[in-house]
PDB file with one MODEL, atoms N, CA, C and O in Angstrom:
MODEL        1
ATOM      1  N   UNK A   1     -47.146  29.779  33.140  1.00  0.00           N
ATOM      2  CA  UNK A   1     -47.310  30.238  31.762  1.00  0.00           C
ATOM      3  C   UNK A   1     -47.014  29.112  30.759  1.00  0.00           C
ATOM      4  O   UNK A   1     -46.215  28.220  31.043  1.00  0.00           O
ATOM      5  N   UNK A   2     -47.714  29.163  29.491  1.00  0.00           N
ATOM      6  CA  UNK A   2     -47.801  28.064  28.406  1.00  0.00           C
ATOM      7  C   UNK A   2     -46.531  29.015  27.086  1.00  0.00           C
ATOM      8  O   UNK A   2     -46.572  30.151  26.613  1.00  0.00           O
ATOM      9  N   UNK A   3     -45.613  27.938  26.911  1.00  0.00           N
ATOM     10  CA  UNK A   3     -44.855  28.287  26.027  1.00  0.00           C
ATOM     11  C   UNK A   3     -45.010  28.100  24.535  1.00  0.00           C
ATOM     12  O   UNK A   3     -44.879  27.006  23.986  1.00  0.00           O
ATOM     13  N   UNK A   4     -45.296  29.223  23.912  1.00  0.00           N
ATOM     14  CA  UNK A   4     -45.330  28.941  22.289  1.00  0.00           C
ATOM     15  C   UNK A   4     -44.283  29.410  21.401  1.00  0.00           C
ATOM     16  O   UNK A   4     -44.243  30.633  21.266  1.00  0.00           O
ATOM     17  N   UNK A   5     -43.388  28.695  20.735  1.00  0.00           N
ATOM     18  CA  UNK A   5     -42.614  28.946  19.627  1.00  0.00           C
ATOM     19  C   UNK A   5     -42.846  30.271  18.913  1.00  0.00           C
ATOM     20  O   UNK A   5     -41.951  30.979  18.451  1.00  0.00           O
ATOM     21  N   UNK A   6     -44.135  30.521  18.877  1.00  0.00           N
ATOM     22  CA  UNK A   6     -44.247  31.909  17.628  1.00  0.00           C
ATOM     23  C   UNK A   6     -45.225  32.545  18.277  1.00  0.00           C
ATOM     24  O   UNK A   6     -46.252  33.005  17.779  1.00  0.00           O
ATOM     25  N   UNK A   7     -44.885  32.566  19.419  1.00  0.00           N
ATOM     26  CA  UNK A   7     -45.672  33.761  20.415  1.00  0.00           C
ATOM     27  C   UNK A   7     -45.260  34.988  19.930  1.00  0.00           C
ATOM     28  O   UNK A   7     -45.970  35.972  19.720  1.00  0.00           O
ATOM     29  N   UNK A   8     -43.971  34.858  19.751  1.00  0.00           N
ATOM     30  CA  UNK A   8     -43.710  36.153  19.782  1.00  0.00           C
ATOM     31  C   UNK A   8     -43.573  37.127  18.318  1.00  0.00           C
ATOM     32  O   UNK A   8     -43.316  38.312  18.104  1.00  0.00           O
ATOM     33  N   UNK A   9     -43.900  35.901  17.441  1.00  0.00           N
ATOM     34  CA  UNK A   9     -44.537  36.350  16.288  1.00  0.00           C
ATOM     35  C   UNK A   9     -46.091  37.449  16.346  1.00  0.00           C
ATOM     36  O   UNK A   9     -46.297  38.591  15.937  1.00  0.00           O
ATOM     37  N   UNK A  10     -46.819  36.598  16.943  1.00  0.00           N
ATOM     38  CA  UNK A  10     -47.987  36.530  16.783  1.00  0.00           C
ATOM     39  C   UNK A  10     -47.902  38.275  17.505  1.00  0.00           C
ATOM     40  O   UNK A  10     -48.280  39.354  17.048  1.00  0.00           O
ATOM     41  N   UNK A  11     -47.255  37.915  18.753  1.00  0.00           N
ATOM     42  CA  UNK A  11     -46.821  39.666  19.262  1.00  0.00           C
ATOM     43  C   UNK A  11     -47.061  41.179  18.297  1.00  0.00           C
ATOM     44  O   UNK A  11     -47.691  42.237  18.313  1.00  0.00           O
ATOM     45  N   UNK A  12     -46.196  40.506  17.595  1.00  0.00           N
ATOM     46  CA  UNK A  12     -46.046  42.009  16.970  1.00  0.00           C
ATOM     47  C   UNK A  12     -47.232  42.148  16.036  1.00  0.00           C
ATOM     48  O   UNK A  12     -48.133  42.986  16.010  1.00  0.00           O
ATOM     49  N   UNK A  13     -47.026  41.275  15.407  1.00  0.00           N
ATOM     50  CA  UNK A  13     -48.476  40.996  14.458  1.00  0.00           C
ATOM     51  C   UNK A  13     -50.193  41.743  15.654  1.00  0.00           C
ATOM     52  O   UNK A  13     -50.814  42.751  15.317  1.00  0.00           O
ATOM     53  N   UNK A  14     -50.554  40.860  16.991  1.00  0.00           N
ATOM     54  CA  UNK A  14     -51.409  41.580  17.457  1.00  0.00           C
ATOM     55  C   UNK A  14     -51.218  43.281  17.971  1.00  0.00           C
ATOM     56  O   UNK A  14     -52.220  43.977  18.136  1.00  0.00           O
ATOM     57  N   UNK A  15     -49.997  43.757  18.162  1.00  0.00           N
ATOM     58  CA  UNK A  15     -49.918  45.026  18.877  1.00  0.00           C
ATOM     59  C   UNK A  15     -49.694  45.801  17.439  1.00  0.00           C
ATOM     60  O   UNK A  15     -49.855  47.012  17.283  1.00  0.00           O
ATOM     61  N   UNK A  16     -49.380  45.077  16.648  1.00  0.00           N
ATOM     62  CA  UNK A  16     -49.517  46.738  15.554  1.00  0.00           C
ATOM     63  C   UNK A  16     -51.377  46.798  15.383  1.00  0.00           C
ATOM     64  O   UNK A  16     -52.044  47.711  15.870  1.00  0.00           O
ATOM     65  N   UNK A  17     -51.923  45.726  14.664  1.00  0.00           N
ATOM     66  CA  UNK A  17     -53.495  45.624  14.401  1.00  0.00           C
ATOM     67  C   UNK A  17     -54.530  46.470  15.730  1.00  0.00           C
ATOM     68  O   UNK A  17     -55.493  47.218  15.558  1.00  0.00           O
ATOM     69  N   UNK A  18     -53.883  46.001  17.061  1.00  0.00           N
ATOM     70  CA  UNK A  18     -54.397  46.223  18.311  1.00  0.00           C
ATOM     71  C   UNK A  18     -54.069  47.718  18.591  1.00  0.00           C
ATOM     72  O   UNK A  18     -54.840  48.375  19.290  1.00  0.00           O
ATOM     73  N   UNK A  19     -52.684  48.402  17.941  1.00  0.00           N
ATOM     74  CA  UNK A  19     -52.414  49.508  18.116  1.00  0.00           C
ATOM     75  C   UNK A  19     -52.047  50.091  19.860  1.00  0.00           C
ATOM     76  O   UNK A  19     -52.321  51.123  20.473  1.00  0.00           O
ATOM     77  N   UNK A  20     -51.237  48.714  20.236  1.00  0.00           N
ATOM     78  CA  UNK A  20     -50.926  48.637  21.842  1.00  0.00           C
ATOM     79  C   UNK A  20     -49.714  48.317  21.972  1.00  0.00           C
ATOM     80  O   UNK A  20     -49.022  47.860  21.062  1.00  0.00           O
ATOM     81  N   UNK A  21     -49.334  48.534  23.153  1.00  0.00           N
ATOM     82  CA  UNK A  21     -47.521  47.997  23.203  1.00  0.00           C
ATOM     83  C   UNK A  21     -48.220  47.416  24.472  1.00  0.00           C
ATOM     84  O   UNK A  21     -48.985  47.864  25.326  1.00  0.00           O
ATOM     85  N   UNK A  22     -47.428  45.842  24.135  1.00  0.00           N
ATOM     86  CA  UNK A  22     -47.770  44.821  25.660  1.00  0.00           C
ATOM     87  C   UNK A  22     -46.112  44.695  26.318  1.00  0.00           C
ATOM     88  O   UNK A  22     -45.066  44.276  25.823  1.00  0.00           O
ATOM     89  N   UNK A  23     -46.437  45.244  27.593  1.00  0.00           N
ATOM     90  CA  UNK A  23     -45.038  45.369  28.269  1.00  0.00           C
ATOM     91  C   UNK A  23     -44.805  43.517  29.152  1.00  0.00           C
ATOM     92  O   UNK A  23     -43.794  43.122  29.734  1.00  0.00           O
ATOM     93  N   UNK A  24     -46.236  42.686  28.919  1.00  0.00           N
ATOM     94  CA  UNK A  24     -46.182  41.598  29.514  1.00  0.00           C
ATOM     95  C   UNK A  24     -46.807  40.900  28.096  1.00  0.00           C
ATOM     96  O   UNK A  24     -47.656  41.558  27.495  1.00  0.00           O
ATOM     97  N   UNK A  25     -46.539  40.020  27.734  1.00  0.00           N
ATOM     98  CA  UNK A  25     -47.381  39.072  27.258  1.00  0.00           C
ATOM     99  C   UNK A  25     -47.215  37.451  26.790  1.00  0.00           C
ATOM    100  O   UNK A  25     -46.906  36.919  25.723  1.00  0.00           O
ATOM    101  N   UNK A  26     -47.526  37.008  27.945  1.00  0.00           N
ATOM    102  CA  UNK A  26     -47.842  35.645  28.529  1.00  0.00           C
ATOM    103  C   UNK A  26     -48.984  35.140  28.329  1.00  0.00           C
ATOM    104  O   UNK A  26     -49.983  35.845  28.471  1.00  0.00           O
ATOM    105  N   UNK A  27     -49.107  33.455  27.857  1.00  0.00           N
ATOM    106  CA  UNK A  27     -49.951  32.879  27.564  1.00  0.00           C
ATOM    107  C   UNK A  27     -50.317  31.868  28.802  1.00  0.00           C
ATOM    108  O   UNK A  27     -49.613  31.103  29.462  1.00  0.00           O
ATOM    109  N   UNK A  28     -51.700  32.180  28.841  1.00  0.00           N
ATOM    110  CA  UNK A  28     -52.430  31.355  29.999  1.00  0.00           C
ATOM    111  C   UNK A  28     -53.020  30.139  30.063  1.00  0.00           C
ATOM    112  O   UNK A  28     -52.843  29.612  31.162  1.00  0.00           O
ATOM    113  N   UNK A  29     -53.669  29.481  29.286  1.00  0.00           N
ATOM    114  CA  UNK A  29     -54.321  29.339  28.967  1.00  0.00           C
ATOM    115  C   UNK A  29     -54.960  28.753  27.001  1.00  0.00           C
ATOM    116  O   UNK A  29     -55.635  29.607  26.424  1.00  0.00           O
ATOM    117  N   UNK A  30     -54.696  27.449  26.237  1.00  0.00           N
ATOM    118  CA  UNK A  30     -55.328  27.468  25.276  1.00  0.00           C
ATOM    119  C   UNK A  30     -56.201  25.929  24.740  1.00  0.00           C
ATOM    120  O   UNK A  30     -56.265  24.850  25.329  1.00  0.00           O
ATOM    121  N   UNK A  31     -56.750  26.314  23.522  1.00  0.00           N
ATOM    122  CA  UNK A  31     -57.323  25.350  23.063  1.00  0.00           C
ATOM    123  C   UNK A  31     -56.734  25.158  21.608  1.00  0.00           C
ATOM    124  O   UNK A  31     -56.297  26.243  21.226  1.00  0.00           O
ATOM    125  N   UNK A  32     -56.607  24.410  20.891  1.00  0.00           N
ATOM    126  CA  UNK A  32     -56.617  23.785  19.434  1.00  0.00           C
ATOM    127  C   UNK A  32     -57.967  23.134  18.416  1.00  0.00           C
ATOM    128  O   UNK A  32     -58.775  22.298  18.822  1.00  0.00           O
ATOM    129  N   UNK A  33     -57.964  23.512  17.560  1.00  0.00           N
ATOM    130  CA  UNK A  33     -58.845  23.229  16.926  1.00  0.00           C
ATOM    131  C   UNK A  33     -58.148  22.558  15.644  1.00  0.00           C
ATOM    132  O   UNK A  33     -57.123  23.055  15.175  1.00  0.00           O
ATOM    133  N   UNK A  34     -58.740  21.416  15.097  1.00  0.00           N
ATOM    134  CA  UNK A  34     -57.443  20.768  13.612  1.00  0.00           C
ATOM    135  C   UNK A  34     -57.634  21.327  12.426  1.00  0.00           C
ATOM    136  O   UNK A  34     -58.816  21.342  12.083  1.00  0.00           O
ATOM    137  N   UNK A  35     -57.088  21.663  11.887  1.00  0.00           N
ATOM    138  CA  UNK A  35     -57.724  22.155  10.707  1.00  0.00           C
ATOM    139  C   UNK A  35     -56.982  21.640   9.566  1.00  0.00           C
ATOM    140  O   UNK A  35     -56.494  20.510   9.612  1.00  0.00           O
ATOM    141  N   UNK A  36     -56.807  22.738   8.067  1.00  0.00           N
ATOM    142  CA  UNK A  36     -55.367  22.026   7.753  1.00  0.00           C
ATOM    143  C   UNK A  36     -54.507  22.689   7.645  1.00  0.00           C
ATOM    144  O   UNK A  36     -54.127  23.584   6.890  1.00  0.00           O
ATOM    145  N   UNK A  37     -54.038  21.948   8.883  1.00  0.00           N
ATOM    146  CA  UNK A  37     -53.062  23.301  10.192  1.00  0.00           C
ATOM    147  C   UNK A  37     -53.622  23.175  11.420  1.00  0.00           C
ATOM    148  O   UNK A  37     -54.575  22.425  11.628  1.00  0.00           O
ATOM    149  N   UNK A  38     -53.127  23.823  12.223  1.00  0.00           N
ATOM    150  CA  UNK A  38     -53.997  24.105  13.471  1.00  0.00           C
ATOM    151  C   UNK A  38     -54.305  25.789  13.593  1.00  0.00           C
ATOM    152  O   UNK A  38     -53.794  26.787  13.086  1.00  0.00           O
ATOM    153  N   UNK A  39     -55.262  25.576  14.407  1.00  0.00           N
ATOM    154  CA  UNK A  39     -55.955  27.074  14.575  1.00  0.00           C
ATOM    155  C   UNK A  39     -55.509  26.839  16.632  1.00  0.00           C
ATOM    156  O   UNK A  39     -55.551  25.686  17.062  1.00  0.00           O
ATOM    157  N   UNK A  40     -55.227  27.722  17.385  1.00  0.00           N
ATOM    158  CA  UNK A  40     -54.811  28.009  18.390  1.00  0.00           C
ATOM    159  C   UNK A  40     -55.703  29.287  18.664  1.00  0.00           C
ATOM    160  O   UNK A  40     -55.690  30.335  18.018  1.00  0.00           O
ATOM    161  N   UNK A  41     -56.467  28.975  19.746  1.00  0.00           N
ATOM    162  CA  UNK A  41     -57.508  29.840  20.584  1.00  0.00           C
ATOM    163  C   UNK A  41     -56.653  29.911  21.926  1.00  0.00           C
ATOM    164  O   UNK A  41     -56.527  28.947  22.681  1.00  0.00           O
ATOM    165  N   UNK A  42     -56.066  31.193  22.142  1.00  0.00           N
ATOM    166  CA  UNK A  42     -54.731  31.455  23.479  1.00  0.00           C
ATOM    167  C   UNK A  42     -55.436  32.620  24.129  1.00  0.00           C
ATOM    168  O   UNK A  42     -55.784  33.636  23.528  1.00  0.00           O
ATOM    169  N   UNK A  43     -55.649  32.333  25.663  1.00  0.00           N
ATOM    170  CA  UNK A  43     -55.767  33.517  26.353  1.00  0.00           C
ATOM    171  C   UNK A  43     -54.480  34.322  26.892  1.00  0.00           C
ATOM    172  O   UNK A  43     -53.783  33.802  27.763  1.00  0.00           O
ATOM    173  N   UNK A  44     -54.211  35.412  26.446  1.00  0.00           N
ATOM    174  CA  UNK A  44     -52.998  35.869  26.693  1.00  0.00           C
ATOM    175  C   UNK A  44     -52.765  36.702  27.374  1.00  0.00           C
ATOM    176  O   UNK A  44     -53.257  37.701  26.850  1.00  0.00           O
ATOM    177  N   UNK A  45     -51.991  37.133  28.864  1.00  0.00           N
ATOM    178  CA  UNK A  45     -52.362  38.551  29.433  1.00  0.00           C
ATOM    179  C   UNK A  45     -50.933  39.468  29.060  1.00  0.00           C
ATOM    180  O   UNK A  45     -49.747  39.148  28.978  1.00  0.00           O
ATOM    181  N   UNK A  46     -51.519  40.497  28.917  1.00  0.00           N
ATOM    182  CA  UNK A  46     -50.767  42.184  28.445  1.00  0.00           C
ATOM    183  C   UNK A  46     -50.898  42.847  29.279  1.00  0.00           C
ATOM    184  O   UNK A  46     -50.440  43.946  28.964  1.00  0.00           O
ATOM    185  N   UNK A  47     -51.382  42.850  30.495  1.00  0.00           N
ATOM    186  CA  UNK A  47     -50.674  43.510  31.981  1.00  0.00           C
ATOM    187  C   UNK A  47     -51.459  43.137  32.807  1.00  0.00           C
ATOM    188  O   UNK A  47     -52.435  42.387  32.803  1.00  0.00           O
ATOM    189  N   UNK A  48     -50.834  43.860  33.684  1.00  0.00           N
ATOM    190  CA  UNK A  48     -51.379  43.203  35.083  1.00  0.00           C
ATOM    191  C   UNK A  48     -52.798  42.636  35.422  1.00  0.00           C
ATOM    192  O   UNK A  48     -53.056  41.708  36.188  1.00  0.00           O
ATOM    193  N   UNK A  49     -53.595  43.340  34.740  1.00  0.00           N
ATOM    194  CA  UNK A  49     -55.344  43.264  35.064  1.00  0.00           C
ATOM    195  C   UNK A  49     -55.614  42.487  33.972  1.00  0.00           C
ATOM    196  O   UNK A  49     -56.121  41.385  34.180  1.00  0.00           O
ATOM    197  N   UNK A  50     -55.258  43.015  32.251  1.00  0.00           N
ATOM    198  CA  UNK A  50     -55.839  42.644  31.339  1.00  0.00           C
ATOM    199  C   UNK A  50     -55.340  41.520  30.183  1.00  0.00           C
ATOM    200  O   UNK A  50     -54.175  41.221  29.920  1.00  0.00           O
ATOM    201  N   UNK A  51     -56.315  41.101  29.701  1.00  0.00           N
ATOM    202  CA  UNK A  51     -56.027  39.839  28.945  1.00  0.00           C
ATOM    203  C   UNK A  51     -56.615  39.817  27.348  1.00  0.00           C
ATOM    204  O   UNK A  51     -57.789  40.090  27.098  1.00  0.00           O
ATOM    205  N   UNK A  52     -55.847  39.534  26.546  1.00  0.00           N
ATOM    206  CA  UNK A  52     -56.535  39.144  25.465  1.00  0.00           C
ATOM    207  C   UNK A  52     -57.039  38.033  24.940  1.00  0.00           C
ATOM    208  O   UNK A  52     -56.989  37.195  25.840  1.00  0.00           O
ATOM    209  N   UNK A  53     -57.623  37.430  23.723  1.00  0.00           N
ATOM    210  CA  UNK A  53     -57.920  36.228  23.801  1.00  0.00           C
ATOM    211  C   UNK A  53     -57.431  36.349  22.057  1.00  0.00           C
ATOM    212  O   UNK A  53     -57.678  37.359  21.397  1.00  0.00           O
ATOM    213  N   UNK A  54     -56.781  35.252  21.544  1.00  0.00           N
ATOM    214  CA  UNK A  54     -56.058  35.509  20.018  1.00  0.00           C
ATOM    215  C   UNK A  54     -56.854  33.962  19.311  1.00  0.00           C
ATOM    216  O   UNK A  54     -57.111  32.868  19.815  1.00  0.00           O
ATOM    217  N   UNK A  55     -56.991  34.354  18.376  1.00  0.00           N
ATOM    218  CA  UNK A  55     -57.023  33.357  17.573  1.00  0.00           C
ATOM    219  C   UNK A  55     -55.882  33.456  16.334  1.00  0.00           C
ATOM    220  O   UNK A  55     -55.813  34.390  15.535  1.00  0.00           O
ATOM    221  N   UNK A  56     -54.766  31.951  16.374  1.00  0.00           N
ATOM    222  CA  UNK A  56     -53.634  32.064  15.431  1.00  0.00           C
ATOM    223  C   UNK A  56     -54.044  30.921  14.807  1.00  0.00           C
ATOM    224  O   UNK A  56     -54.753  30.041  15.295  1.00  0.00           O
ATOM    225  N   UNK A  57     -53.547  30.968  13.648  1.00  0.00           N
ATOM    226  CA  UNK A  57     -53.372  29.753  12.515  1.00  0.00           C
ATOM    227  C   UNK A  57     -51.859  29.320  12.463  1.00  0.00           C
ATOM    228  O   UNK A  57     -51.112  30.266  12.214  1.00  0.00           O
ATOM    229  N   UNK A  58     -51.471  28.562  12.574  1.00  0.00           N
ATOM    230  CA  UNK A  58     -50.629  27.507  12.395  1.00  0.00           C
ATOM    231  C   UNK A  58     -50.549  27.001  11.060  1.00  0.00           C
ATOM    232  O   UNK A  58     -51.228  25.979  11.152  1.00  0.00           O
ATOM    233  N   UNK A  59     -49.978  27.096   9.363  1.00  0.00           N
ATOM    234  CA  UNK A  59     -50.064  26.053   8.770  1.00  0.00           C
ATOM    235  C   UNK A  59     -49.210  24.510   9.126  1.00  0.00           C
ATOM    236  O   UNK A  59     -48.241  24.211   9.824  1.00  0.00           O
ATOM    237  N   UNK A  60     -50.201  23.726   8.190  1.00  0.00           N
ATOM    238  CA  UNK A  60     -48.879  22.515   7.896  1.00  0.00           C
ATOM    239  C   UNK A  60     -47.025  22.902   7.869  1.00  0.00           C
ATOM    240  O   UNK A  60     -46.665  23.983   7.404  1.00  0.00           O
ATOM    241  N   UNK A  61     -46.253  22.151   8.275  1.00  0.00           N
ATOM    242  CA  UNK A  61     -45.083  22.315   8.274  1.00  0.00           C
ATOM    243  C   UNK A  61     -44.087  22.290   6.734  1.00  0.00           C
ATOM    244  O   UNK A  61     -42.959  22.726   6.505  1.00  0.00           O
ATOM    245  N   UNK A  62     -44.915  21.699   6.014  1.00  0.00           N
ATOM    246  CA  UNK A  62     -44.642  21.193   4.776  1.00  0.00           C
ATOM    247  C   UNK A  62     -44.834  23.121   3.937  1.00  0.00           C
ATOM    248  O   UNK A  62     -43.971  23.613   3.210  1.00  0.00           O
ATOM    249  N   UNK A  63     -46.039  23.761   4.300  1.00  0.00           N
ATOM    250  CA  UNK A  63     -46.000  24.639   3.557  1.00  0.00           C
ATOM    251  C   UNK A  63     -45.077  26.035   4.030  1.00  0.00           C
ATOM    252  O   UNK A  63     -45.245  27.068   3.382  1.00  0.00           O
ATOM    253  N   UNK A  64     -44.232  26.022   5.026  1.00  0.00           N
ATOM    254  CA  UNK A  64     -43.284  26.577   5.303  1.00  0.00           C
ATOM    255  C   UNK A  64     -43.933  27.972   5.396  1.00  0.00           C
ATOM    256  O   UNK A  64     -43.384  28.743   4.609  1.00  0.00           O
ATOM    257  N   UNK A  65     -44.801  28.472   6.017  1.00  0.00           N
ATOM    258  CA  UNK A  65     -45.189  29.745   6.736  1.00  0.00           C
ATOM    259  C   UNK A  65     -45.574  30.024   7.849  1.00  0.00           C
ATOM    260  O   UNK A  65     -46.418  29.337   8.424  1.00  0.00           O
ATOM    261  N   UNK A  66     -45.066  31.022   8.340  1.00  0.00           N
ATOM    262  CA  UNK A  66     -45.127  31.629  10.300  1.00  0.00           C
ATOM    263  C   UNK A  66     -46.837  31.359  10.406  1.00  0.00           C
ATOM    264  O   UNK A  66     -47.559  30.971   9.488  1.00  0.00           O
ATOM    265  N   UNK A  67     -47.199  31.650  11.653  1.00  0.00           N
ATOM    266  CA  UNK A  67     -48.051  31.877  12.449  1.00  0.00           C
ATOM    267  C   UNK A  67     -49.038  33.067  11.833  1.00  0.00           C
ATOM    268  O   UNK A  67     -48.474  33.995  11.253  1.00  0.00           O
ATOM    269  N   UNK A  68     -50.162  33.075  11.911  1.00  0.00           N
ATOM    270  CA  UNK A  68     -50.678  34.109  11.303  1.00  0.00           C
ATOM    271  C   UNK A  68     -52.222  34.753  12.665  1.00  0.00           C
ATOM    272  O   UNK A  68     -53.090  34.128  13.276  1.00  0.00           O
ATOM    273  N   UNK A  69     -51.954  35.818  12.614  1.00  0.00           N
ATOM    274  CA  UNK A  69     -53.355  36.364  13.658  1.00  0.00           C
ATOM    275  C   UNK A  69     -53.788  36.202  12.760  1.00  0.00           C
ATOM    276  O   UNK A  69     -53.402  36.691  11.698  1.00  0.00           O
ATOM    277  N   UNK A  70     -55.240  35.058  12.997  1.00  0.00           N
ATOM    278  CA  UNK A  70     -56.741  35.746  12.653  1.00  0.00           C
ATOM    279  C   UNK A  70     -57.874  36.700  12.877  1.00  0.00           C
ATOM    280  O   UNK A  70     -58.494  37.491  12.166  1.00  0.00           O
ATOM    281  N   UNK A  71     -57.913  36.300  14.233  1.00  0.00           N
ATOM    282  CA  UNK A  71     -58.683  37.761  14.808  1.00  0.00           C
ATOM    283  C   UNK A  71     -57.894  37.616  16.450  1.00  0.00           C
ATOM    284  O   UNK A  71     -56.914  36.979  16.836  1.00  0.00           O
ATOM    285  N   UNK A  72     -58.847  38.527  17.128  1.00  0.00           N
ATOM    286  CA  UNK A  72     -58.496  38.645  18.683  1.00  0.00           C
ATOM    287  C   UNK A  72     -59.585  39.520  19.647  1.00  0.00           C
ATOM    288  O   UNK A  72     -60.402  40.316  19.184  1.00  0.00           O
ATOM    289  N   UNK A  73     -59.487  39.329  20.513  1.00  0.00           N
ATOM    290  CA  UNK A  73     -60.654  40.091  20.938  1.00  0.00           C
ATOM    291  C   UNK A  73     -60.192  40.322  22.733  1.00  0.00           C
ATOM    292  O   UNK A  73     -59.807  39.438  23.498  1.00  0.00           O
ATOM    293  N   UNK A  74     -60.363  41.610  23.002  1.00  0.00           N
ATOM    294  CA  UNK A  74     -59.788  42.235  23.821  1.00  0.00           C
ATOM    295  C   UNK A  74     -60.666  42.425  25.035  1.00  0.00           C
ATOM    296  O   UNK A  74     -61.738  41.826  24.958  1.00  0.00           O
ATOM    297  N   UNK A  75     -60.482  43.041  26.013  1.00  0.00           N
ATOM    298  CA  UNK A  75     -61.391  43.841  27.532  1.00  0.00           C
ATOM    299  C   UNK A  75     -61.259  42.446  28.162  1.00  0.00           C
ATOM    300  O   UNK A  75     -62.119  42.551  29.036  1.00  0.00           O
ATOM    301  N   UNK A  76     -60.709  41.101  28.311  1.00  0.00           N
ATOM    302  CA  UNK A  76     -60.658  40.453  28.833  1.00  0.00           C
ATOM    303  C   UNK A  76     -60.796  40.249  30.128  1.00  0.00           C
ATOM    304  O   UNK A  76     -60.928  41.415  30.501  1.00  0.00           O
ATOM    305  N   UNK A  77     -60.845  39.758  30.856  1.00  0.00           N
ATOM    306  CA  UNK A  77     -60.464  39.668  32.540  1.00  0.00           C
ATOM    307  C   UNK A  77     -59.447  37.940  32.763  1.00  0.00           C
ATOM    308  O   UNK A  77     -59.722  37.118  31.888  1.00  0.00           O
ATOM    309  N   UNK A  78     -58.666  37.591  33.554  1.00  0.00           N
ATOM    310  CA  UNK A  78     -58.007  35.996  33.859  1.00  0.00           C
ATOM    311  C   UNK A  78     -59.460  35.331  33.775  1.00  0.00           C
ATOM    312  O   UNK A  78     -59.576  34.451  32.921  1.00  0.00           O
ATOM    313  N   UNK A  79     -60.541  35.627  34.522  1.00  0.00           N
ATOM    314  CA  UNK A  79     -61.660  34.689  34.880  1.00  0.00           C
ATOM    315  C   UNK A  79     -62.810  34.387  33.372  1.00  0.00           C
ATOM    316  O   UNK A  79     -63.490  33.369  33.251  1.00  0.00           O
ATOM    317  N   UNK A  80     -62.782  35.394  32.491  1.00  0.00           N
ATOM    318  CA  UNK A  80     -63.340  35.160  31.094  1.00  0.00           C
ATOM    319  C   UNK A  80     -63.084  34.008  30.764  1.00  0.00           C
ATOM    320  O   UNK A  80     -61.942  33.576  30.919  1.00  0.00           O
ATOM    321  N   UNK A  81     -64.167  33.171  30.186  1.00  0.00           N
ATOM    322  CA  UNK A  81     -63.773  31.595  29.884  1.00  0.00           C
ATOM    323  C   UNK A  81     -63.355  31.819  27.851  1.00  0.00           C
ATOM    324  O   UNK A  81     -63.953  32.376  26.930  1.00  0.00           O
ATOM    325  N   UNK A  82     -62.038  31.034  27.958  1.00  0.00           N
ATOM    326  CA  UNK A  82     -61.701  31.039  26.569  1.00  0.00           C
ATOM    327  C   UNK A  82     -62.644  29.958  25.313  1.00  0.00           C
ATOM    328  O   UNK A  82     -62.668  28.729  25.364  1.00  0.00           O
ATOM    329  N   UNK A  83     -63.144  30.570  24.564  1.00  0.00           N
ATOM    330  CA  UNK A  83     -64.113  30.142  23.345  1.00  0.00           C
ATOM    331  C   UNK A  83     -63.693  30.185  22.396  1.00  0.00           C
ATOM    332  O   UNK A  83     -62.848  31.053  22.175  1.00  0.00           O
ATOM    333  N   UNK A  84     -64.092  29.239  21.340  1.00  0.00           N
ATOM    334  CA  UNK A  84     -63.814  29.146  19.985  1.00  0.00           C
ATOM    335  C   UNK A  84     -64.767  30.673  19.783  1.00  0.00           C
ATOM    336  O   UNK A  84     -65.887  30.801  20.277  1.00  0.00           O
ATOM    337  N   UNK A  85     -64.039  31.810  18.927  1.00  0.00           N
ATOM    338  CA  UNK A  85     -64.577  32.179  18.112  1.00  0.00           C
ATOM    339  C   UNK A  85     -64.567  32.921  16.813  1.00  0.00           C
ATOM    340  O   UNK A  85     -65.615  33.089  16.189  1.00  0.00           O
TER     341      UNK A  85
ENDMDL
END
């Protein structure tokens, strides 16, 4: 598993929007994109079978704000290849 600082931000933030309680959620899997900030494309699994795929924003450090979900997109499988989208 890939360790993120504000995973567990991003947590609560996806399971209220998602309207799910993840009894697992571990990151598998990601990509970065630069922005200004970074944008973080994370495949993440929420139980045993299933996986989500998150897109988070990251600002600059300078502007002093958490992690933010942008979108996410769900029915995943481990073998789904992770995409910018």
């Amino acid at each position: 598993p890939i360790i993120f600082p504000f995973l567990l931000q991003v947590k609560s933030q996806f399971e209220s929007r998602a309207n799910m309680n993840c009894g697992v959620f571990t990151a598998i899997v990601f990509k970065t994109q630069v922005v200004a900030g970074t944008m973080y494309f994370i495949k993440v699994q929420v139980s045993i079978s299933e996986y989500v795929h998150l897109k988070v924003f990251l600002s600059l450090p300078h502007e002093n704000l958490g992690p933010s979900l942008v979108s996410f997109q769900t029915g995943k499988t481990r073998d789904d290849p992770l995409t910018y989208f």
